[in-house]
C-alpha positions as CSV (number, residue, x, y, z in Angstrom):
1,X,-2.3,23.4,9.4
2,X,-0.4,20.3,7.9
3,X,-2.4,17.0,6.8
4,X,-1.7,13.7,6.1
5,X,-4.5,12.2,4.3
6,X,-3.1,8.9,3.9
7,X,-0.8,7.2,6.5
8,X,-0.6,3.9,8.3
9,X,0.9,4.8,12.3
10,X,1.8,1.4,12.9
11,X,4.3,1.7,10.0
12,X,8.0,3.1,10.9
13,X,8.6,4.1,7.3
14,X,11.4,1.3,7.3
15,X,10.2,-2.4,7.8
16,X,7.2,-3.6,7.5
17,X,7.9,-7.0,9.0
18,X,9.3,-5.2,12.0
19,X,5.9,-3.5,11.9
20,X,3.9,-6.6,12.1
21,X,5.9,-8.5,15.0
22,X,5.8,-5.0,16.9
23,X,2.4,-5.1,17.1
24,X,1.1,-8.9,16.5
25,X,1.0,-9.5,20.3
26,X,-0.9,-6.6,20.6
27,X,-0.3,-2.7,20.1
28,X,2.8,-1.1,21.0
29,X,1.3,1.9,22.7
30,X,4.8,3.3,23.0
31,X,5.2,2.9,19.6
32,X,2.1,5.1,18.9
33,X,2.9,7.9,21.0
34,X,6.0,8.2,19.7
35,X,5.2,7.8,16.2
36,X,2.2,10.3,17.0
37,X,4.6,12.7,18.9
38,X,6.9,13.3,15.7
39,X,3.8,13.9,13.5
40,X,2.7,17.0,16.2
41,X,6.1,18.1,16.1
42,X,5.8,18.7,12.5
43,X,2.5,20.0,12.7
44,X,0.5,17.8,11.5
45,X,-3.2,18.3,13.0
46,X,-5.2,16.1,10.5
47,X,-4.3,12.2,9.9
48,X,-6.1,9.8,7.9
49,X,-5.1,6.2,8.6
50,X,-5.7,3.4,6.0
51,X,-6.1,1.4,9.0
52,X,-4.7,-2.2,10.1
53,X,-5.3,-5.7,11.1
54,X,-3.5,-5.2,14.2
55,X,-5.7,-2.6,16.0
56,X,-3.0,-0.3,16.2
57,X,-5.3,3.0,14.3
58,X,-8.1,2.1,16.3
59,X,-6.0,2.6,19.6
60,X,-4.4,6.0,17.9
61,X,-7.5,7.2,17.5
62,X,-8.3,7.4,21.0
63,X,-5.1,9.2,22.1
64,X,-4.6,11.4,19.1
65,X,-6.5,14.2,20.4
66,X,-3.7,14.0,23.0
67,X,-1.4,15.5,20.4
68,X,-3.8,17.8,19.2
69,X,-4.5,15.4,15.9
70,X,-7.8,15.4,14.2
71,X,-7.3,11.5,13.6
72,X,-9.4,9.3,11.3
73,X,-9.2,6.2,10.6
74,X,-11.0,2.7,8.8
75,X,-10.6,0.7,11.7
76,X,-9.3,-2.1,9.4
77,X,-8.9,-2.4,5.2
78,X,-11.5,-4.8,3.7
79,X,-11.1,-6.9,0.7
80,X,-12.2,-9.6,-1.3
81,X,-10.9,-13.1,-0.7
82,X,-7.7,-13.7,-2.9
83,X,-7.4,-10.3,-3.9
84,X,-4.9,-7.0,-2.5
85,X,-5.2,-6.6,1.3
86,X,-3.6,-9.0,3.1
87,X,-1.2,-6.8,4.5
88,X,-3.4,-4.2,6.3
89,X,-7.2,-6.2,6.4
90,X,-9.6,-8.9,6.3
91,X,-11.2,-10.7,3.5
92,X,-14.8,-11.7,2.5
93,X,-16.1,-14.2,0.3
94,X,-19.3,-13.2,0.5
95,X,-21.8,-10.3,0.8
96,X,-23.3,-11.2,4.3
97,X,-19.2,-11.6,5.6
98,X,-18.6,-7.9,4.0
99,X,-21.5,-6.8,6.0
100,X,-20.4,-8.6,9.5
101,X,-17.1,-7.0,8.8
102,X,-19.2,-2.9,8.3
103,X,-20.6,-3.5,11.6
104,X,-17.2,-4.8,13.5
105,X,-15.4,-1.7,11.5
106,X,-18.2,0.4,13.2
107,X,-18.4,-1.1,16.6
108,X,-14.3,0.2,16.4
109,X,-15.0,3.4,15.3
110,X,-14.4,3.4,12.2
111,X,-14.9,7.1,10.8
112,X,-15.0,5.2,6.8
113,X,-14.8,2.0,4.8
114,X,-11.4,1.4,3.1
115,X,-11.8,-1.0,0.4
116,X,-9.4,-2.0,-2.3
117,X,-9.6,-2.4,-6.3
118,X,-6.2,-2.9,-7.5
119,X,-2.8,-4.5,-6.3
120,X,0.3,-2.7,-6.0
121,X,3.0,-0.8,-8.0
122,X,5.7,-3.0,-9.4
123,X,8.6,-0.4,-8.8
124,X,11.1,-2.2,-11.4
125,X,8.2,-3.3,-14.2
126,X,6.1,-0.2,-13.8
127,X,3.0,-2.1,-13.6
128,X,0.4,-3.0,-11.4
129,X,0.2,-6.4,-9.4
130,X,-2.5,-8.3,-8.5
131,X,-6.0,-8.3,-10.4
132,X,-9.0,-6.3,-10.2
133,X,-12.7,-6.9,-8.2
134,X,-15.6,-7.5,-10.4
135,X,-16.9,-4.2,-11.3
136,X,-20.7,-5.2,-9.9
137,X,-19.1,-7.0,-6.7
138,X,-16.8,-3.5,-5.8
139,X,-20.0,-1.1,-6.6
140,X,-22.1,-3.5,-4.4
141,X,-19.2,-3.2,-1.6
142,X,-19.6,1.1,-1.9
143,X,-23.6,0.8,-2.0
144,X,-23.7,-1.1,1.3
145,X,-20.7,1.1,2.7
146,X,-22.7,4.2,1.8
147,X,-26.2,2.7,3.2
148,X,-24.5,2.0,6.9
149,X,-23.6,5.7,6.5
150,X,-19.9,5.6,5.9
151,X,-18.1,6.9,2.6
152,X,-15.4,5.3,0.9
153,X,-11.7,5.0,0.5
154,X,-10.2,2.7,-2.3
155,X,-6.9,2.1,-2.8
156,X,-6.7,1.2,-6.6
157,X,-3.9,1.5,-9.4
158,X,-3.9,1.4,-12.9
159,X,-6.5,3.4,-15.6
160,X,-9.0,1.0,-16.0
161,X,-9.7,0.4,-12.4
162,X,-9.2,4.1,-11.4
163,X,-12.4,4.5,-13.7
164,X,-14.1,1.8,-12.0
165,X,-13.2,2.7,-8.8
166,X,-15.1,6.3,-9.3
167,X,-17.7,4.8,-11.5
168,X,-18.3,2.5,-9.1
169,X,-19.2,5.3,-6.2
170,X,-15.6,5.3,-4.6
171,X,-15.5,8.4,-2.3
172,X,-11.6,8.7,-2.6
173,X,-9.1,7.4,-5.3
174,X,-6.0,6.3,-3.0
175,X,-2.3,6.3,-4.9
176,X,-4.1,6.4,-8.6
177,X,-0.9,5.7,-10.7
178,X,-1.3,5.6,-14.1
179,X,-4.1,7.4,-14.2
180,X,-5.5,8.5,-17.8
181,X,-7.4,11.7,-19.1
182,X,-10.6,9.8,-18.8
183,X,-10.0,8.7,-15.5
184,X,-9.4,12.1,-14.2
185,X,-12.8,13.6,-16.1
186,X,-14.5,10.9,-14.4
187,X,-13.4,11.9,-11.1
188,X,-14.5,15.6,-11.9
189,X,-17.7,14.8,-12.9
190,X,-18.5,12.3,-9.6
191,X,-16.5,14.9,-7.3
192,X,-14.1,12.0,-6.2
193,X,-11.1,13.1,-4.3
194,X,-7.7,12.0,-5.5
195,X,-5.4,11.5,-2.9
196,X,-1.8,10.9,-5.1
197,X,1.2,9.7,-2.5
198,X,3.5,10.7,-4.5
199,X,6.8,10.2,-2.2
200,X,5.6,6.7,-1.9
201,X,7.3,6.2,-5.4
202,X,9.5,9.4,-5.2
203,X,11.5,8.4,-2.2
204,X,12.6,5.3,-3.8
205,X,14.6,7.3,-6.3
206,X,18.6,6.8,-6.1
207,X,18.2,4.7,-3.0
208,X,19.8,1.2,-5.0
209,X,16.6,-0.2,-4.5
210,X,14.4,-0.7,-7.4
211,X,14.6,0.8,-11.0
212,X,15.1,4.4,-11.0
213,X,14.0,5.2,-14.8
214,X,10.7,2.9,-14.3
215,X,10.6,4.9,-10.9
216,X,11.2,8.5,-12.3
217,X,9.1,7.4,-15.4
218,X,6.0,6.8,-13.2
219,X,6.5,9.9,-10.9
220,X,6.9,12.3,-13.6
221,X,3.6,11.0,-15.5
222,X,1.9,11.2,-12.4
223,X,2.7,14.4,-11.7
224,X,1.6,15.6,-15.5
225,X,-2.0,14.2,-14.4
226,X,-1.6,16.0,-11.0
227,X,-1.4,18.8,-13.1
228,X,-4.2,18.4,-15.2
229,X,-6.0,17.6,-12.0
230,X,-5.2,21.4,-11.3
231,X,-7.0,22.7,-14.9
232,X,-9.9,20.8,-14.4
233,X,-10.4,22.1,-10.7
234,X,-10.4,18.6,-9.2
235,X,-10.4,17.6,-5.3
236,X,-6.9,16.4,-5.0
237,X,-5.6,16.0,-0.8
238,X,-2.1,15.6,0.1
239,X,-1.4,12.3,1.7
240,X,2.0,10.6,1.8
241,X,1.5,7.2,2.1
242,X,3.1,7.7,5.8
243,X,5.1,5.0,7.2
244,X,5.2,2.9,4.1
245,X,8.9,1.9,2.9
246,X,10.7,5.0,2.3
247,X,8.0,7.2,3.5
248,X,9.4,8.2,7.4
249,X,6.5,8.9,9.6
250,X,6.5,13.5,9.6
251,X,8.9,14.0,7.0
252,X,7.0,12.0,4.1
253,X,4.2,14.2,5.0
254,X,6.2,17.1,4.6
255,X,7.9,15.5,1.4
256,X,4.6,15.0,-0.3
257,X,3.2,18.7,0.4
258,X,6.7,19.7,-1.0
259,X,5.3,17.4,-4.6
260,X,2.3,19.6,-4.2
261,X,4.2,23.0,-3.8
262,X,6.2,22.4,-6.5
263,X,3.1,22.3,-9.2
264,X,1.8,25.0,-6.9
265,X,-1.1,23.1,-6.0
266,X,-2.9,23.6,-2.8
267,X,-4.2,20.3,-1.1
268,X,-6.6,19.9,1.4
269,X,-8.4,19.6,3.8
270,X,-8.4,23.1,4.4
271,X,-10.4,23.0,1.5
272,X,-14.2,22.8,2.6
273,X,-15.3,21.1,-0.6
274,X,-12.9,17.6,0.4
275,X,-13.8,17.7,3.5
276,X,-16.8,17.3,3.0
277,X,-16.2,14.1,0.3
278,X,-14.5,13.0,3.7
279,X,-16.9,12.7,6.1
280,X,-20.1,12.1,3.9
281,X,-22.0,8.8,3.3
């Protein structure tokens, strides 16, 4: 069995503004076979999508059992007005517009919340972008997530916000860079699952692109806490970031469980304990 825990399948891996016109006049169903073709023929049975604005997951996760894919997926990313999520969601401003937002994720579908509490990497600064929910305003986000009976995914960089994320009630910590002792013994203790994407940094490497010693720099201290994840016996799931630039739709997947091979570290699921993080409330 071979899982992706985090991809996006209306990504090619490549552009992400070809991506968008692809699909902006509505979803390329050839697109998604194909792009759900070449993960079968890699073997992937299990993908977890971080979802889209464009409907194309929700349509995958129709057809995926076509391809012998268990296929999960958000629906669409949710975020705060102003803040990370543009890209792949829709925004709030208020509590009573995150809620109208739960029940159209739901009325799609949608297997879990994805919410977000950090920007991105900066791959030639080696920092994070953006800025950080209020702590209250992202644990009020998981509590009403949680009480419509879906669990969390948070995609969130950076130490302090890792450890507000999982304070916070976050189901799953999505990417995690920079990461800190604390952050991971706080993810122990609440049973969090980490999932890493490590190629979605990694594969940059040597490509002209961006910094390689801010690049190597951040992959090699994040697989020290992927490491330390091991010793403490934490839930840590492979997911590759699929699709995203540099990370080609079946081989990423393949790239990250190659991360995880190389610390000899097995991911799930296939391990009983994150797969049930993944499909509680």
């Amino acid at each position: 069995m071979v899982f992706e825990c985090h991809g996006h399948i209306m990504l090619d891996g490549v552009s992400y503004t070809n991506a968008v016109a692809r699909h902006k006049n509505g979803v390329d169903e050839a697109f998604v076979r194909n792009n759900l073709q070449i993960n079968a023929d890699q073997g992937i049975t299990f993908y977890r999508d971080g979802g889209d604005k464009f409907g194309v997951s929700v349509f995958a996760r129709k057809i995926a059992h076509e391809y012998g894919i268990d296929y999960r997926s958000p629906s669409f990313l949710i975020h705060k007005k102003g803040f990370y999520g543009g890209m792949f969601g829709r925004d709030y401003t208020s509590m009573a517009e995150y809620r109208i937002l739960i029940k159209e994720a739901a009325m799609l579908g949608a297997d879990y919340i994805k919410l977000t509490a950090s920007g991105m990497l900066d791959f030639n600064e080696g920092s994070v972008t953006g800025h950080a929910p209020d702590e209250n305003d992202l644990r009020e986000t998981i509590k009403i997530a949680h009480g419509e009976g879906f669990s969390t995914m948070v995609h969130v960089n950076g130490s302090e916000n890792i450890k507000m994320a999982a304070e916070a009630g976050a189901d799953s910590i999505e990417h995690g860079f920079f990461i800190d002792d604390d952050g991971l013994n706080i993810l122990k203790q609440a049973g969090t699952v980490w999932v890493p994407t490590c190629v979605a940094v990694a594969n940059h490497i040597g490509k002209n692109r961006f910094n390689d010693d801010v690049l190597r720099r951040i992959i090699d201290n994040h697989k020290t806490s992927m490491r330390k994840a091991k010793k403490l016996g934490l839930l840590v799931a492979s997911g590759s970031d699929a699709g995203a630039s540099g990370v080609i739709p079946g081989i990423g997947t393949l790239d990250e469980l190659e991360v995880f091979d190389s610390i000899d570290f097995y991911p799930g699921p296939g391990n009983k304990k994150i797969e049930e993080v993944f499909k509680r409330a």
